[in-house]
N, C-alpha and C positions, 0 to 999 in steps of 0.2 A: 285689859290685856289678857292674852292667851294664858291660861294653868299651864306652867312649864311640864311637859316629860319626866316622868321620873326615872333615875337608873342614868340621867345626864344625856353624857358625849358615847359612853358603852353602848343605851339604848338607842341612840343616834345610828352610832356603826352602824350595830345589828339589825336597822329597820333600810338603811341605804342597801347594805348587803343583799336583807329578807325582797327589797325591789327588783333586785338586779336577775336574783332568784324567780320571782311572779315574770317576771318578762321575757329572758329567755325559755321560760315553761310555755308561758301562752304564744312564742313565737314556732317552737317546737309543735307544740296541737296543734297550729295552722298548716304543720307542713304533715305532719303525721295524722295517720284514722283518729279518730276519736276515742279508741281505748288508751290512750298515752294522754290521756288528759291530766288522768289523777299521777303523778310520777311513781314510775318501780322503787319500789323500798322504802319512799318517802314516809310510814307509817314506824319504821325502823329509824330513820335519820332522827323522826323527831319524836318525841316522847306522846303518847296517845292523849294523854291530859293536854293540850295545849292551850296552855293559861299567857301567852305571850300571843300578843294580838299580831305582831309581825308576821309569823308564820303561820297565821292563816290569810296572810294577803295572796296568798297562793291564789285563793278560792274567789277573787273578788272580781266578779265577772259576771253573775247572773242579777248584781246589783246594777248594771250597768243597762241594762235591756229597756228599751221603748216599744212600745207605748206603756206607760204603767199600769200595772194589774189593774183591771174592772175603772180605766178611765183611757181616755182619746191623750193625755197628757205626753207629749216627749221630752224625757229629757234630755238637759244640757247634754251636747259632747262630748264626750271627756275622755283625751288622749291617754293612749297606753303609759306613757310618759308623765303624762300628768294627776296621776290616779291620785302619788303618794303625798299627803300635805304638805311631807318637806321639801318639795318641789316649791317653789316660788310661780307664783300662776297670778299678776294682778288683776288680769280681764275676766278670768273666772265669774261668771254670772246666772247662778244655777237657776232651775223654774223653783217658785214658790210651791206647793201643794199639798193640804192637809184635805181627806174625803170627806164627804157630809155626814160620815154615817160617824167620824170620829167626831168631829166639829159638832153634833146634835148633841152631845157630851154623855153618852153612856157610863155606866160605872165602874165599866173596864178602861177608860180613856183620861190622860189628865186635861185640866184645860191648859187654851194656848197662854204661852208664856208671859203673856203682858199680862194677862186677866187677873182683878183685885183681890188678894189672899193668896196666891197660888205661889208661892214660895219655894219648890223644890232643892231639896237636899242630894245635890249630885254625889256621885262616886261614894255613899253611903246608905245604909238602909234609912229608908224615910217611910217612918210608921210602919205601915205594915206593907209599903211597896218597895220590892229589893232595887233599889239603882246603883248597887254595886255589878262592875262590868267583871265577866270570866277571864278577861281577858287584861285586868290590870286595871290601872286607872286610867280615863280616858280628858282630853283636854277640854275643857267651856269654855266660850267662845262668846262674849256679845250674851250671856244670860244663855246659849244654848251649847245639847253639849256633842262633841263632832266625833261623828265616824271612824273608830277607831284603823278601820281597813281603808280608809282613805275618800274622794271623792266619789258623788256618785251623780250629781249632775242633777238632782233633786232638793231642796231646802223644805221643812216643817215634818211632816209625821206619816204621810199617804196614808194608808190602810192602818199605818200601828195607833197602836193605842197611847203607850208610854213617850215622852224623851227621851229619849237612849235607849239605854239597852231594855228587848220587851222578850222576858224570857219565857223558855219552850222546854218542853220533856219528849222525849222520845220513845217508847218501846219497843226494841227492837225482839220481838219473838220469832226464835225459828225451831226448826227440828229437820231432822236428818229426813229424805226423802226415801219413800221406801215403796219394793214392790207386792203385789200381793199376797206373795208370802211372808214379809214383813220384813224382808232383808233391805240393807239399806243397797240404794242406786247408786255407781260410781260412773264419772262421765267416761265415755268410751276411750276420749285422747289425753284425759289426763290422769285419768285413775283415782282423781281423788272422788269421797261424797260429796253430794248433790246436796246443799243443805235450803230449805225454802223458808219462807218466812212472811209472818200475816203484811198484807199490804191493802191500804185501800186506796179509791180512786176519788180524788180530792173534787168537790162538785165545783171548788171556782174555777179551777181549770182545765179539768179533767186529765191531770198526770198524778199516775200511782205513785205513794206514798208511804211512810211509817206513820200509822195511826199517834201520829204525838198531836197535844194540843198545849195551850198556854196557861202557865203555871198561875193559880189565883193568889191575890195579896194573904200572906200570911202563910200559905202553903207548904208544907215540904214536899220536896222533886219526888220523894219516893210515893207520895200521894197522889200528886199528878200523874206520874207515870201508871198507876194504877187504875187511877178514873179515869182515863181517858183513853187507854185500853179498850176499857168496859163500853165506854161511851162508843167510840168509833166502830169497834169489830166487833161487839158483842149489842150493841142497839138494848144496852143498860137505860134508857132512859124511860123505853117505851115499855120494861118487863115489869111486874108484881113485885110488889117486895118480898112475896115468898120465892118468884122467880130468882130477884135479886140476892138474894140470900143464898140461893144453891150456888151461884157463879160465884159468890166471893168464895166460898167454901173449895169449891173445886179450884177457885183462882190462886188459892193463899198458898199451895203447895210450891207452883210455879214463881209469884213473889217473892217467897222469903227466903229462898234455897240461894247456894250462893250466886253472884251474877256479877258483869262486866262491863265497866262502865267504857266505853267503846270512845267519848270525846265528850268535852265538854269546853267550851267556848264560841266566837265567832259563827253564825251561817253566811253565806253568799245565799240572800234569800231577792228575791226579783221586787221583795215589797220595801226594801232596806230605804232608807231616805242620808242625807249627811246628819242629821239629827237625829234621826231612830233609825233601830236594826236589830234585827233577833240576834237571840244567843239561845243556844240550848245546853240540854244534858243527853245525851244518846246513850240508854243501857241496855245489853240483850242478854235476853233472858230465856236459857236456852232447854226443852222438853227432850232430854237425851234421851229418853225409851218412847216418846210419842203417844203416850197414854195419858200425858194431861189434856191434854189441847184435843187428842182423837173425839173423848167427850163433848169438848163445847163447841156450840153452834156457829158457824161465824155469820152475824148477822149487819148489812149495815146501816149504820145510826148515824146520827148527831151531821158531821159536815161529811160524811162520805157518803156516795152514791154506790157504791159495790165492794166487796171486801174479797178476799180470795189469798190463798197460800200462792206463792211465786217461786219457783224455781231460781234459786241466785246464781246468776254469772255477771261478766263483765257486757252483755249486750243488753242490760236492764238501764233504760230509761226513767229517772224518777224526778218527782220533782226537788229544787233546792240544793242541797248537799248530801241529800241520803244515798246515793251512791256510794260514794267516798263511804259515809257509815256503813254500809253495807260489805264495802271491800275490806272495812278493819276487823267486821265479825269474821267473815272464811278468811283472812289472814290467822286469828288468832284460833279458830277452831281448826284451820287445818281444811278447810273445804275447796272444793273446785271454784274460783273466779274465772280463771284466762286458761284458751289452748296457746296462746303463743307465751310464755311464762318470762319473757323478758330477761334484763341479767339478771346472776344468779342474786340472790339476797342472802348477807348473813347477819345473823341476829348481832 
């Protein structure tokens, strides 16, 4: 039998409601440009931490796309209507699909769930792998455990590695954009700064990104966030360890000073399956005088094909959810996003 829902017939409501919310947004984007995607003020309505997995159904859309990353695979269709599990759907018949390259059993992947010893400890830490979800506890199903944002028209693991939730760190580094006198840039129509921030260009599908990668068993986020920084923008892998040595040095300024943890739960990621799905932590980490970062080199490494500072606004295409992350740092620094500024926002 289904792990009931916890928080009851409350949690019930507020995921009927958090639907009704997802579907008049994504009928809205259909009629409106594509900057009304992420909603005005929706970063204000709900708390930035979003630890309730409802209110990122918002975002559960790019789960939904065919052909599946790096395979000819399509999945099931899955009506707008039918996204939410507490929808009643009996025909529901999603494709099977786990990749070869999870399937060959790496040390990053569990095995599949029938297989002799493999015993997984859901919705708690198991050894040294976190399967606690950011987002609450999620329900198991038949030994597997389901998609806290609902349907996605796929069944087993695709490209993830873990059951359920396979978490991610993000760093989000920026600095104020500046001209060669070192003053900073304000956009012409809206007066605010111009704040940019390291992005690289992801080799599996070539859309620019936030150099984040996936959190190792045992890990803390603030580790990850840091090695994989290095890893991605700084081609940490490929330098000397005396090389290595100067970048943490010059790096540890920028780490440990104070910083903002931008979101933590839920991605609408294209590799999501009904049985696994990323979750991250997005934290930025911000070089107010532009004297850290001016130093290091940005090189790239590890899964990126090119790295480079990006001017942020609202016409930046990236991959996954990092937009939305992108829009909650110039919210909260104060930076140029939009010349069309929507209604007004109050805190």
């Amino acid at each position: 039998l289904p792990m009931p829902l916890p928080g009851g017939s409350l949690r019930r409501a507020v995921a009927v409601l958090s639907l009704s919310v997802v579907l008049s947004a994504r009928g809205a984007a259909q009629r409106r440009p594509a900057r009304s995607s992420s909603a005005n003020c929706w970063s204000h309505l709900h708390p930035v931490n979003m630890f309730n997995s409802y209110s990122v159904k918002f975002y559960h859309s790019k789960a939904l796309t065919s052909p599946y990353p790096g395979s000819y695979i399509e999945r099931s269709q899955v009506p707008e209507d039918k996204v939410d599990w507490l929808t009643e759907w009996e025909d529901y018949n999603p494709v099977e699909y786990t990749a070869k390259s999870v399937l060959s059993g790496p040390s990053w992947a569990d095995p599949q769930i029938n297989d002799e010893g493999f015993s997984p400890k859901f919705n708690e830490r198991d050894g040294e792998v976190e399967r606690k979800s950011l987002s609450g506890l999620y329900v198991v199903e038949n030994g597997r455990p389901r998609n806290p944002s609902g349907r996605t028209g796929l069944t087993g693991r695709g490209l993830l590695g873990r059951w359920g939730p396979n978490h991610a760190a993000d760093p989000i580094v920026t600095r104020w954009k500046r001209d060669r006198s070192g003053n900073k840039v304000a956009h012409p129509v809206t007066g605010k700064n111009i704040l940019q921030f390291v992005a690289i260009k992801r080799r599996d599908c070539g859309e620019w990104a936030i150099p984040g990668g996936m959190v190792d068993p045992g890990e803390k986020i603030s580790a990850t966030l840091r090695r994989e920084f290095q890893e991605e923008a700084l081609n940490a892998l490929e330098k000397s360890p005396e090389e290595k040595e100067k970048l943490e040095k010059q790096l540890h300024k920028l780490f440990s000073q104070e910083h903002f943890v931008v979101y933590r739960g839920y991605v609408d990621d294209p590799r999501n399956t009904d049985n696994a799905w990323m979750e991250t932590e997005a934290v930025n980490y911000h070089d107010e005088t532009g004297e850290t970062m001016d130093n290091l080199p940005l090189e790239a490494g590890d899964d990126a094909g090119a790295v480079k500072w990006v001017d942020i606004s609202e016409k930046l295409e990236l991959y996954a959810s990092h937009s939305y992350f992108i829009k909650l740092v110039t919210e909260k620094r104060g930076a140029h996003w939009s010349e069309d500024p929507g209604p007004e926002c109050r805190e």
